[in-house]
N, C-alpha and C positions, 0 to 999 in steps of 0.2 A: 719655462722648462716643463717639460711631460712631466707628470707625476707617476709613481711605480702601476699604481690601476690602470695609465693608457696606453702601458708596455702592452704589446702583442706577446702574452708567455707561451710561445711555441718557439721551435730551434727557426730561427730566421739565417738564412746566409754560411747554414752549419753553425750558427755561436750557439750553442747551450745556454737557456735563459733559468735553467733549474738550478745549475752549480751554484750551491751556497756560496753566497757575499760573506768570506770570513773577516772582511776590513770595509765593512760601509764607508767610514769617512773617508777612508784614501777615495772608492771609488766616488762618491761626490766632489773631491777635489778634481777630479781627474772632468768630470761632465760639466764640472763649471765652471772651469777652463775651456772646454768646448763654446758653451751657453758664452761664455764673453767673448770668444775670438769671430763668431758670430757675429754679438749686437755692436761690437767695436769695430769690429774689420771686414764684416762682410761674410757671406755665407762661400763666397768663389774663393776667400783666404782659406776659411774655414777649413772647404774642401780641400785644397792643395796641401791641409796640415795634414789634415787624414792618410793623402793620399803617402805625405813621406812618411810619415807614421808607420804604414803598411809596411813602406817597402823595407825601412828600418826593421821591422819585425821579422820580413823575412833572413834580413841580411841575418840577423841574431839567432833565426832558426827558432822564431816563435811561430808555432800553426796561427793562421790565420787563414781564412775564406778566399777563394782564386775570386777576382774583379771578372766576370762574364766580357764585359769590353770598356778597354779604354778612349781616352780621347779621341779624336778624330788630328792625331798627329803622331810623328813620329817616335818610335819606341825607343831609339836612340837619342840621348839630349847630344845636342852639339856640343856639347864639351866633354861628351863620353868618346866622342869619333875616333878611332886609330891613325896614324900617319898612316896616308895616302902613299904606298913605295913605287909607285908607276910613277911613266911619263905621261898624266894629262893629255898634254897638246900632240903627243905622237898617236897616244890610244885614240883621241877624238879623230884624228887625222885615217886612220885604219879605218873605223869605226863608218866613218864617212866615205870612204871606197867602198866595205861593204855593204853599207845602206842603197849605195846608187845599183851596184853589181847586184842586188837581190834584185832589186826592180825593175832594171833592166832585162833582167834574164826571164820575170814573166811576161813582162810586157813584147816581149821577142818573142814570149810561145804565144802570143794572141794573133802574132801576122797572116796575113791572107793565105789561104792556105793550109795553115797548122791549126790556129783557133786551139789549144791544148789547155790555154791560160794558168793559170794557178793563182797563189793570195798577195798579196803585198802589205799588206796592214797590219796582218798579225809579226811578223819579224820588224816592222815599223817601229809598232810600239816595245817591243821587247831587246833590241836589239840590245842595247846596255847591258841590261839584264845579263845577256849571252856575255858580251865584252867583256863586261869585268871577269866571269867564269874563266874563261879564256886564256885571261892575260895572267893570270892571278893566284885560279882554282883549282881547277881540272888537272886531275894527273893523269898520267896518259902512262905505257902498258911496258917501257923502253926498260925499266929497270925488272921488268920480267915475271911478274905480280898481274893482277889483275886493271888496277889502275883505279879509276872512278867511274860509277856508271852513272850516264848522266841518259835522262829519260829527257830527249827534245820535243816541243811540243810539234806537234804535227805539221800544222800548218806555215810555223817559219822554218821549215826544211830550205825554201832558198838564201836564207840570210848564211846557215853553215856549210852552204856549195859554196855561195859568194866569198865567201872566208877563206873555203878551201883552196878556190880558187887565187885567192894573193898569195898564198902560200904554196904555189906550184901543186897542189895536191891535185888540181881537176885544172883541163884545157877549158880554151873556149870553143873549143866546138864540142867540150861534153854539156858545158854552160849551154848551149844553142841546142842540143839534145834533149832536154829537161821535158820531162812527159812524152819523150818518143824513144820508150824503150826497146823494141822493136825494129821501126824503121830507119834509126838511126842507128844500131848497135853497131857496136860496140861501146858507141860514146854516149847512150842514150842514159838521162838520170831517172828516178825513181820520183813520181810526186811526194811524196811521204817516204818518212824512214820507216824503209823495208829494209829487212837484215837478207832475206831470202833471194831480192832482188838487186841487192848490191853489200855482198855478204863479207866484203872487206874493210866497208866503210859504215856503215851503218850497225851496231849493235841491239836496240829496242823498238819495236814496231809501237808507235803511239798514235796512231790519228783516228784510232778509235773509240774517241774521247769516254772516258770514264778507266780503261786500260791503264792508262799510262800511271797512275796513281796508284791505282791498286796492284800492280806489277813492281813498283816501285819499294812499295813496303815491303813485300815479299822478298824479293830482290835484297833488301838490306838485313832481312831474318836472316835470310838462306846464306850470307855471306856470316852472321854471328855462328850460325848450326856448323857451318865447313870449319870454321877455325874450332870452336867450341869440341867436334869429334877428330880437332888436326888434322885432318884432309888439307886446309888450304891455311896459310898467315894471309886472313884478308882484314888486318889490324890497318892498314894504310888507307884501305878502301874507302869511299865516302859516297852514300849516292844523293846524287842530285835529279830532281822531277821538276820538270818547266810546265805549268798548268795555265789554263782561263779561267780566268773567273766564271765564264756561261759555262767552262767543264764540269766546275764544281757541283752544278745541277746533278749531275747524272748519279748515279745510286753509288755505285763504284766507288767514284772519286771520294766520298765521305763514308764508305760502309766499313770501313776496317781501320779506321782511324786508333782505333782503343789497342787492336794489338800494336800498332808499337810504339804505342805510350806506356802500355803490360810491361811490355819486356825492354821499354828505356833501348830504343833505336836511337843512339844520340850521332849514329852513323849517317841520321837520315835528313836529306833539308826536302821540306816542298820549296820550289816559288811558284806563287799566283802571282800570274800577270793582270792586276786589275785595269783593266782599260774603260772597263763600267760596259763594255758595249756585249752583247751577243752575235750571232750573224746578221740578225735584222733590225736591232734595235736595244735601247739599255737592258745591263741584265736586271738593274731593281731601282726602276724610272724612281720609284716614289719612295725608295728606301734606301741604305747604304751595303753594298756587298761587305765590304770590308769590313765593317761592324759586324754584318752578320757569319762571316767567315771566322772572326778572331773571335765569337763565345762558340760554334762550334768547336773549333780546336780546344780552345782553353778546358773547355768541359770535359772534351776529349781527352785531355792530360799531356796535350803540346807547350812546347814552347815557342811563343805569339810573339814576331819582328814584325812591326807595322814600318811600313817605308812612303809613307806618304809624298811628303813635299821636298822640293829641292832645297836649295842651300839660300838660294832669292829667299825664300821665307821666314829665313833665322832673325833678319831683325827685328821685320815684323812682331814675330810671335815673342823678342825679347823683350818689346817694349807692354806684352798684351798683359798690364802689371793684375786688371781687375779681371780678366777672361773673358771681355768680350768676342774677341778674335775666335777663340777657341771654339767658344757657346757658336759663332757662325758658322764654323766650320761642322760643327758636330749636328745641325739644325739643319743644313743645305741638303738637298737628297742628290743622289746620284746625276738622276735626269736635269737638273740644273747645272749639273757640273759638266756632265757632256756638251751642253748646250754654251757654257762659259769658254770651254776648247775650241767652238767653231766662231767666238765672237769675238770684238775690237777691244781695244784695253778701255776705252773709252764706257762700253756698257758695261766691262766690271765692275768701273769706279763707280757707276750708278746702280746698279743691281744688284753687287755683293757687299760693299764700302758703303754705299749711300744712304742706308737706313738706318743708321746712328752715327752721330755724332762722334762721338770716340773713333771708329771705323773710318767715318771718313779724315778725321785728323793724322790718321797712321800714317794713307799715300797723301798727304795734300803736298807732300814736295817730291813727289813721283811722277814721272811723266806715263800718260796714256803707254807708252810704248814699254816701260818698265812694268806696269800693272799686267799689260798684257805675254812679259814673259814670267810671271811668275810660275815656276813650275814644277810637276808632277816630281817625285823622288824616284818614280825608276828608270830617269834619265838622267840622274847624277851620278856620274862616277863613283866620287867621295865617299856618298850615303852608300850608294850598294855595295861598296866595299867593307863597309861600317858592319853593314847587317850581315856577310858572310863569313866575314870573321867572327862577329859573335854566334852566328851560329855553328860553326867549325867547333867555337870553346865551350859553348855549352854540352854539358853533362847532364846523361841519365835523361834524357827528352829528347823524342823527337821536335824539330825545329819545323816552322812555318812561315816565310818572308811573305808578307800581303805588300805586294809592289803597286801603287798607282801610276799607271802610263795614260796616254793617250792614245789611243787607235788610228795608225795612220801619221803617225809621227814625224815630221819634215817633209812630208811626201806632198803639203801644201794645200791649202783650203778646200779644194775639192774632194779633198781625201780625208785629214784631220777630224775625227769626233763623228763621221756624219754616216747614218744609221745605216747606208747602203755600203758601207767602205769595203767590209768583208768580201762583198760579190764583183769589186771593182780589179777589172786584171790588165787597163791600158794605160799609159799615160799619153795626152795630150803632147803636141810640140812647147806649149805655152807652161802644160808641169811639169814638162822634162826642163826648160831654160828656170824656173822658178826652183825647184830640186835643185838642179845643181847649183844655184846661185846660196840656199840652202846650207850648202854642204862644199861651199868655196874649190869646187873641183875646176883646173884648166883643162874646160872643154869650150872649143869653138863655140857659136853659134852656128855655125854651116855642118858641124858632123849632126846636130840633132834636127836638122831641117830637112836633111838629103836621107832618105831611106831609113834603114832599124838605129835605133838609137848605139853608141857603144859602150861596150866597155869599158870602166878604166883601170888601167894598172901603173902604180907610181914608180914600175921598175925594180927588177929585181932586187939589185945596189940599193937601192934608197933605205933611208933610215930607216922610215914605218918598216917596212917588209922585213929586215933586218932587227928588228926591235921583237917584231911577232915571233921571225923565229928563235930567238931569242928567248923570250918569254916562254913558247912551248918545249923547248931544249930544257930550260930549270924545272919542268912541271912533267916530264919525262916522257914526252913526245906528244904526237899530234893526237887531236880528238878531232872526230867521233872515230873511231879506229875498232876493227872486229880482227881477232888475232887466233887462231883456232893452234895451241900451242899440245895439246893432250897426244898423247902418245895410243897406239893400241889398247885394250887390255888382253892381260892374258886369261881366255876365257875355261871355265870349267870342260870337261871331256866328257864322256856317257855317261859314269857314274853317277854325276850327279841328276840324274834323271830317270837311272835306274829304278827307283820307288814306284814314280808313275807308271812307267812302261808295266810293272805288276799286273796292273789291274785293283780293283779293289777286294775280291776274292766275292766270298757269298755277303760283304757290308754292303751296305746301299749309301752311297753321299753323293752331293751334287758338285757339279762340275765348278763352284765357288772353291771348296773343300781341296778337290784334284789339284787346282792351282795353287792354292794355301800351300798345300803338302812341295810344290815343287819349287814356290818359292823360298821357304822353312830350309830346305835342303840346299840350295842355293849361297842363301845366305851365310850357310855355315862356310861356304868356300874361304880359304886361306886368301884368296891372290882378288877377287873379289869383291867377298859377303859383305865388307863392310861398309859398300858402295852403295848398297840397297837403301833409297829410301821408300821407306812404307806412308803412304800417306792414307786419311780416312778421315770422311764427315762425321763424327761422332760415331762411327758404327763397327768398330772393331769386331765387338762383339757376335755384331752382326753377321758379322764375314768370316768368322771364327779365326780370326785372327788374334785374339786377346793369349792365345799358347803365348803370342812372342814377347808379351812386356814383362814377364820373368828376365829373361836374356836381354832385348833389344833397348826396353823400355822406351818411355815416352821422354823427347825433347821438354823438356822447358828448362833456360836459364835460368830459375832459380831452385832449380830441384825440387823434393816435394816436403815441404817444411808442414809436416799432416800427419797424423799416423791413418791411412787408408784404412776403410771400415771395412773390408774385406783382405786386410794384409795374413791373416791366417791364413786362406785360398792359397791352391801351387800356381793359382792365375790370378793372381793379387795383380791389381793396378799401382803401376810403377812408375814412376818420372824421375828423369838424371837431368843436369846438364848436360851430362853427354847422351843424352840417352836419340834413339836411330830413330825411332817413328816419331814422325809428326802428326800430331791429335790438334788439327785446328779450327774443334767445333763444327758448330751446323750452319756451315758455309762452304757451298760449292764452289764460290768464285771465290774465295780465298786459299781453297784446297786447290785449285786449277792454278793461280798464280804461284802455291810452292811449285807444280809441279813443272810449271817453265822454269822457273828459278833455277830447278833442281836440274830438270832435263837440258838446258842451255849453259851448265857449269863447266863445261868442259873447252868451250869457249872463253867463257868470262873470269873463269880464272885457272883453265888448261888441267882441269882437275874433272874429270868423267865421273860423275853420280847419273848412279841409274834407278830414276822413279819407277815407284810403283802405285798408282792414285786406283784406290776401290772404290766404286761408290754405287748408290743405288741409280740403277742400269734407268731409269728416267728421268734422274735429276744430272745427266751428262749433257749429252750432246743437245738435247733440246733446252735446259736449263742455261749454261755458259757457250753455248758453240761457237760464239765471240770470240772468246778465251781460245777456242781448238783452234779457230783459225789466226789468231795471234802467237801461238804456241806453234801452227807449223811457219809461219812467217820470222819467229825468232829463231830456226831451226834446232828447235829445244826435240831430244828426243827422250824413249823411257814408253813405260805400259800406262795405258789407260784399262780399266776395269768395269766393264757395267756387269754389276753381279744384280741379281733377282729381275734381270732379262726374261723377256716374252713378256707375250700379252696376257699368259691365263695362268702364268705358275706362281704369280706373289696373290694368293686369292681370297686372303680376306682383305686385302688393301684397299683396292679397288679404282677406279678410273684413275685419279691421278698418279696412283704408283705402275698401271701396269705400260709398260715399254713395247711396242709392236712396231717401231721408226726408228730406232736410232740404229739401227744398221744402214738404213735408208739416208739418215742423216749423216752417218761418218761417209759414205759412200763418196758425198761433195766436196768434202776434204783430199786434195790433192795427195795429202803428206800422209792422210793416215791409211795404215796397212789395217782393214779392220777384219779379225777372223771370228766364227761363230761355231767351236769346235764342241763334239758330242761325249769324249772321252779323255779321260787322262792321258792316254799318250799320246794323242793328238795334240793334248795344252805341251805336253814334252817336246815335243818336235818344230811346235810352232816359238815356244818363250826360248829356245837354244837358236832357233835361225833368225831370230828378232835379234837375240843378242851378237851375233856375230854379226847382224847386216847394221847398225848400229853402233858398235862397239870393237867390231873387230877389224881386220885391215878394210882398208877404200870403205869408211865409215858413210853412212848414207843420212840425208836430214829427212827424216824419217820417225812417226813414232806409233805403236801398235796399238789397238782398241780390241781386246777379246771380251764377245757378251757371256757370260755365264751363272749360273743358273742356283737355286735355291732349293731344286725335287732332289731327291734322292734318286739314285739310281745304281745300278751293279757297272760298275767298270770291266770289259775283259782286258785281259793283257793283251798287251801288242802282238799279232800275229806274227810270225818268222817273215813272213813275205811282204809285210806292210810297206807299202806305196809311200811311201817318205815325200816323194814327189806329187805327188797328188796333192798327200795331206797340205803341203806347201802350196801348192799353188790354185788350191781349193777343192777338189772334187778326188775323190778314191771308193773304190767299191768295198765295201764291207761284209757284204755279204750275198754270196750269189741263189741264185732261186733253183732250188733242188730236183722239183715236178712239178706238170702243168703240161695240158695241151697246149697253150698261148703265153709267150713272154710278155713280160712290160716292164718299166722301171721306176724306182721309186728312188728322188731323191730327197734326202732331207736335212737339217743343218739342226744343234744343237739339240735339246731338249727334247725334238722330233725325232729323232734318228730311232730310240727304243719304239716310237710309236707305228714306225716302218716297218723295225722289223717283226713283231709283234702281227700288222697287218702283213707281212710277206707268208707268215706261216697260217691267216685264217685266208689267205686268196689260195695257197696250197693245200688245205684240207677240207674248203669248201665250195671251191670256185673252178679247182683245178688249172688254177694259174700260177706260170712260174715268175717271181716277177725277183727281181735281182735291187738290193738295196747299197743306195750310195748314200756315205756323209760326203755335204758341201760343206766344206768347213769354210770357203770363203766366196758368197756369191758376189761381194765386189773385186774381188780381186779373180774374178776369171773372166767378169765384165769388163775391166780394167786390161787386162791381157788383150779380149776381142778387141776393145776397140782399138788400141796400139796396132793392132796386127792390121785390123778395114784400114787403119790411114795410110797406116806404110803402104798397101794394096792400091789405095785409094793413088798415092805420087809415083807409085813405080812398078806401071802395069806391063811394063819390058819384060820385069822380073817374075821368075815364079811364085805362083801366090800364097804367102804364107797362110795355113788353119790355125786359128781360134782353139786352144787347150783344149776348153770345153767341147768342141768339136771333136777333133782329135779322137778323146774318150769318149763320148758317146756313138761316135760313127758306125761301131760295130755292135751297140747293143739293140738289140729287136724288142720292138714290140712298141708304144705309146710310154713317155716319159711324164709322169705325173711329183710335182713337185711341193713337199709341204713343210712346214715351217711355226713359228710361234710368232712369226711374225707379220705383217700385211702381206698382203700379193704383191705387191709393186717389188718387194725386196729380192723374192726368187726371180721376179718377171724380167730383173734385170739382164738374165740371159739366155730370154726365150728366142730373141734373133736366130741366136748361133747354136741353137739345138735340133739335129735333123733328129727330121722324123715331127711326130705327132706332140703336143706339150704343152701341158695343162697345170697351173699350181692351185693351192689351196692355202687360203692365208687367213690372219686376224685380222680382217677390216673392220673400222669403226673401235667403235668406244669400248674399252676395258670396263669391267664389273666386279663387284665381289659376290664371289659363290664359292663352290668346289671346285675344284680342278678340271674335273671329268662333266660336269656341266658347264663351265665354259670353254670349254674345246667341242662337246655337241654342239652348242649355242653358234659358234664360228665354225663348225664342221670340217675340224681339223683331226680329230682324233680316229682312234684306229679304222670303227666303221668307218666312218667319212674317207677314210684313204683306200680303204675296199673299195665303197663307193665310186668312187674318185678313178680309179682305177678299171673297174667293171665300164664305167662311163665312157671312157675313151677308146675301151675295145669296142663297144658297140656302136660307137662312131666310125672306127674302122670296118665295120661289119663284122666281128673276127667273133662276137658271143651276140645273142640275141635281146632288143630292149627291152625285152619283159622282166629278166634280171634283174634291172633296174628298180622297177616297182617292187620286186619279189623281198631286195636287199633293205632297201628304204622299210619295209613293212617289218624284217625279219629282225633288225637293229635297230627301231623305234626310230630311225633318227630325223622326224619331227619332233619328237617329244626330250623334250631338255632335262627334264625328270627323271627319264628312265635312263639317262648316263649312270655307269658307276661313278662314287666319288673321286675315284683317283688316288694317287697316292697323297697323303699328307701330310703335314710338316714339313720343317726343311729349314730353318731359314738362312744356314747356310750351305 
């Protein structure tokens, strides 16, 4: 026995080794009883006292230290298991139609001709997994609720068509469609749940692996925030996330584990499908995923369902009295176990059995053929119904099933375990006869000899099919199912916009500010405000938005049990249960998954919340744009925010805060509407037409990106005559050019727009040029117009040929059109095509710095000179002022020298 000197006295495992021993003797009674059931019984007795010991303490609700990981077996003992309330041999029987109908349906998109292929392996190995959900789990949407969201994993989309398909839900010629959406349409399927591409059947876009998880969490918040502010009862809800184990890699799938373990999602289950494999090869040859999955969670503050082995293994491991068995199992690394999947039962008896004694005495009355079905647990029915039910029961934890499959499952030895399986998309004649022998289906030998393999269906009538729908009837209809049940809303009228249209009189703020003020007023709406979610990466403050946690406050389910060190403040930091903003930390991709959560609710549970995501304007779209294009795929709608936008206005940051692309960047996003507006009532005109194309009648899947800014500036009020239509559809003139022998035009978008007009009046009192200033408040959306208009042009040159917006308005202004911005050139340059006449822009290319304002806008030669410049330059190209100018300008404005800028305006930050 150790003696107290060879105690390690530091806190080991969380025990406190300092708390005084007030009863020495008991505690030596207590350690040698330990010290004897050792030297008596062995240290594997030992440890199994330990380990009831533990779980006894917890049952008692004595703290004790969480186990990092357990055995290498299942978390449920067999004699914890629930009855089984299915019919077995009818599920296997279903189970086994759609196993062949999955693989049949890619191996049909690989024929001559099509070549579309898709995966067969991964629904192989998972298919149970699915089953049991199915038959058992999954509630579905009939009872008028939300139902269950269940995130599928990507790549076994054809096992839930194949499903669908016994259940009358999908033909077989949409089955024969599969990856030809397009040229097959109407009947053509989606390779991946897409919600956008098949927006009745599909609800969560996952197949881009790391999404589906961290969508998932979010997803199971945003359903606690709806009920918690009454918005929705999504008390029934439960979400389920079907994962790989090679997903778990990606950052995603593990970065937000702690929030809901925080806030006790016991709404939430993962399953990892452990198959041990990746796309090319094991995910941890020489380790164990599942060991290392279950201390990440556990540490994480989940709760750990290990689904190892099938129900073959119960006697085994009943008889492993000293722990050999166990210690093997726990000792095998992954890549042997893959490798055991692809081999005869014969070399398991010699390679895994054979090297002891005891081992080998377990199977010595087992036949090769027994040994070699001993099998994985997320192919038993029994166990994974075991494991979802407990996790259903468990409380105040998120849940985590680690499922061990095999990859490629009945699909037959060339498929089975082996490192290419993922990229395999035919079957042979010889694994279509072996499959289906497999999977006991009456099919000829002449239907899989003679041309594409078929289908099978056991007939409407028949039992399975009848039994299925059956099972989905009690669980409140069919899954995967997208049900868009939300009604209009009834939107605000002028008034509430009236503030901005003011102006800001003689204050100066930035157009962050403008929008704050319009959504503040908003907010307050009766028939609305309470719809608003505000979401923000730690930076309220930031964005001066901290006004609203007086009123709004911060969500968190357990309130704020603190007294806030700033609660004397009238902008004290607040937190409710019910409180509107969600504050969820310095994480964009977690702030981006409430905001699908949030923007897609009106679907998922017919209940319209309308996001609002601030953040700093370069950790969007270049940071998550995964996330944007997953968010226009879920058709989640709602405002995106890049506030401290441009390349030169955040300036002491410097390179990685300043933003000069992500206008460029939203541009690629089909779904987003992104505008770069210069004035408050321009953010008025555009957040009410957002709202009503969004939210109000013939609702669009749609969602808006405005960049806005952190400089201060003078807002005017909305002119009487204001182009409403302009501002909407990107381009309105602001201000026309007074005097001047020679026109020109200046357009410019955000932050630029003061610096136009600013340069309109030094080309008019210096230059004697009249030059006329436009806000573009959205150069992709005038881009976006042109090209709609060239294609139509492009199919149907019978008809008269429609002009380009941008066209349109510019057609009649004279003079060379010079364009500038805070952002790259590429962004304005988007719609130099379609601009007659002469047209030049002026942009931030290259790398962001920290300096003054007014030196890096010289530096980029964007600011007022430079737009003089800029200006002078393209008449003298017309011949219309003489090149000497030129030189004259550059000399008279220093504008080589970076130094002689003024500072600019300063401050701001919001």
């Amino acid at each position: 026995m150790a003696s107290g000197s060879d105690r390690n006295p530091i806190i080991i495992g969380g025990l406190p080794s300092q708390v005084p021993d007030f009863d020495p003797e008991e505690t030596q009674e207590w350690l040698d009883s330990l010290d004897a059931a050792v030297d008596e019984r062995g240290r594997e007795r030992a440890r199994y006292l330990m380990l009831r010991l533990i779980e006894r303490a917890r049952e008692k609700r004595v703290a004790v230290p969480e186990m990092r990981s357990t055995d290498y077996v299942n978390t449920i003992a067999t004699k914890d298991e629930p009855f089984f309330p299915g019919n077995e041999e009818i599920e296997r029987k279903v189970l086994n139609a759609t196993r062949w109908n999955a693989a049949v349906m890619v191996s049909r998109a690989q024929r001559p001709g099509i070549g579309v292929g898709g995966h067969i392996a991964t629904f192989a190995s998972s298919a149970s997994l699915y089953d049991v959900g199915f038959n058992h789990f999954f509630r579905g949407k009939d009872e008028g609720d939300g139902g269950d969201q269940i995130f599928f994993q990507g790549h076994a989309s054809p096992g839930v068509y194949a499903r669908a398909f016994l259940l009358d839900r999908l033909t077989e010629p949409q089955l024969d469609a599969f990856r030809q959406e397009k040229s097959k349409a109407p009947n053509g399927l989606s390779s991946y749940p897409h919600p956008r591409l098949m927006p009745d059947f599909w609800e969560f876009p996952t197949v881009s692996m790391g999404l589906g998880p961290l969508g998932a969490i979010y997803q199971a918040r945003m359903n606690r925030y709806m009920e918690a502010r009454g918005i929705a009862d999504t008390s029934k809800s439960h979400v389920w996330a079907y994962l790989g184990d090679g997903e778990m890699d990606e950052p995603e799938s593990l970065g937000q584990l702690s929030i809901a373990a925080r806030e006790g999602l016991d709404n939430l289950t993962f399953v990892v499908n452990c198959n041990l494999q990746r796309l090319d090869g094991p995910v941890r040859g020489n380790g164990k995923i599942m060991q290392e999955l279950e201390s990440q969670f556990r540490g994480a503050g989940w709760n750990v369902i290990k689904l190892v082995w099938d129900r073959s293994w119960d006697p085994l491991l009943a008889q492993d009295r000293d722990g050999i068995l166990v210690n093997k199992l726990n000792s095998t690394p992954d890549g042997q176990f893959q490798t055991y999947a692809t081999e005869t039962g014969a070399y398991i008896r010699d390679h895994f059995f054979g090297d002891d004694q005891r081992l080998r005495a377990m199977v010595e009355n087992m036949t090769d053929d027994q040994i070699l079905h001993l099998g994985r647990g997320g192919h038993d029915h029994k166990k994974i119904y075991a494991a979802y039910a407990a996790a259903k029961a468990h409380k105040g934890q998120p849940t985590v099933i680690l499922a061990q499959t095999v990859k490629g499952w009945t699909l037959g030895p060339n498929f089975e375990g082996r490192n290419a399986t993922h990229q395999m998309k035919k079957l042979t004649v010889a694994d279509l006869k072996g499959f289906r022998d497999r999977l006991h289906l009456p099919i000829p030998d002449k239907d899989l000899e003679d041309g594409l393999p078929p289908y099978y269906h056991p007939g409407r009538d028949s039992e399975e099919i009848q039994y299925m729908h059956d099972r989905r009837k009690g669980l409140g209809g069919y899954v995967p199912t997208r049900v868009v049940r939300a009604e209009p809303l009834k939107l605000p009228d002028d008034k509430a916009y009236a503030g901005a249209k003011k102006g800001s009189g003689q204050q100066k703020i930035a157009t962050t500010m403008a929008f704050v003020r319009v959504l503040k007023d908003l907010m307050r709406d009766k028939e609305i405000g309470k719809r608003f979610v505000p979401i923000a990466p730690d930076e309220y403050r930031t964005f001066g938005m901290d006004a609203f946690f007086p009123s709004a406050k911060i969500y968190n389910p357990l309130g704020q049990q603190y007294e806030s060190v700033d609660r004397e403040l009238l902008l004290a930091y607040k937190e409710s249960p019910t409180g509107q903003m969600l504050h969820d930390g310095i994480t964009e991709a977690g702030c981006t998954a409430s905001l699908i959560a949030a923007g897609s609710a009106y679907a998922t549970h017919g209940e319209p919340l309308i996001p609002v995501y601030v953040f700093y304007s370069m950790f969007g779209f270049q940071r998550t744009g995964d996330q944007f294009w997953q968010m226009a795929d879920q058709l989640a709608r709602g405002f995106v925010l890049g506030a401290t936008a441009g390349r030169t206005t955040l300036t002491g940051e410097g390179l990685q805060h300043a933003d000069g692309h992500s206008q460029l960047l939203a541009s690629t996003n089909p779904a987003c509407v992104a505008y770069d507006p210069a004035y408050g009532y321009e953010i008025a005109h555009i957040v009410k037409d957002g709202l009503r194309r969004m939210y109000g009648e013939n609702a669009e899947d749609i969602f808006y990106y405005l960049t806005v800014y952190n400089e201060p500036i003078q807002h005017p009020a909305e002119p009487a005559d204001a182009d409403v239509e302009g501002i909407l559809k990107g381009l309105h003139r602001i201000k026309a050019g007074e005097k001047g022998e020679h026109a020109a035009q200046i357009l410019a978008s955000g932050v630029a727009v003061p610096w136009a007009v600013e340069a309109q009046q030094i080309l008019a009192d210096e230059w004697n040029i009249k030059a006329d200033v436009w806000s573009a408040t959205s150069w992709n959306e005038l881009r976006r117009d042109a090209v709609e208009i060239e294609e139509h042009n492009l199919l149907h040159p019978e008809e008269e040929q429609r002009v380009p917006y941008v066209t349109q308005k510019l057609q009649d202004a004279e003079g060379p059109k010079v364009a500038v911005s805070d952002w790259m050139r590429s962004v304005p340059d988007q719609i130099a095509r379609w601009v007659p006449g002469t047209y030049q822009s002026l942009g931030a290319d290259g790398f962001g710095f920290a300096d003054t304002r007014g030196a890096a806008r010289r530096f980029f030669h964007i600011d007022v000179q430079s737009i003089v410049l800029g200006v002078l330059t393209e008449l003298a190209k017309e011949g219309k002022v003489d090149r000497s100018l030129l030189k004259q300008a550059i000399d008279r404005y220093q504008l080589l020298d970076v130094s002689a800028a003024e500072a600019g305006e300063a401050g701001g930050d919001a």
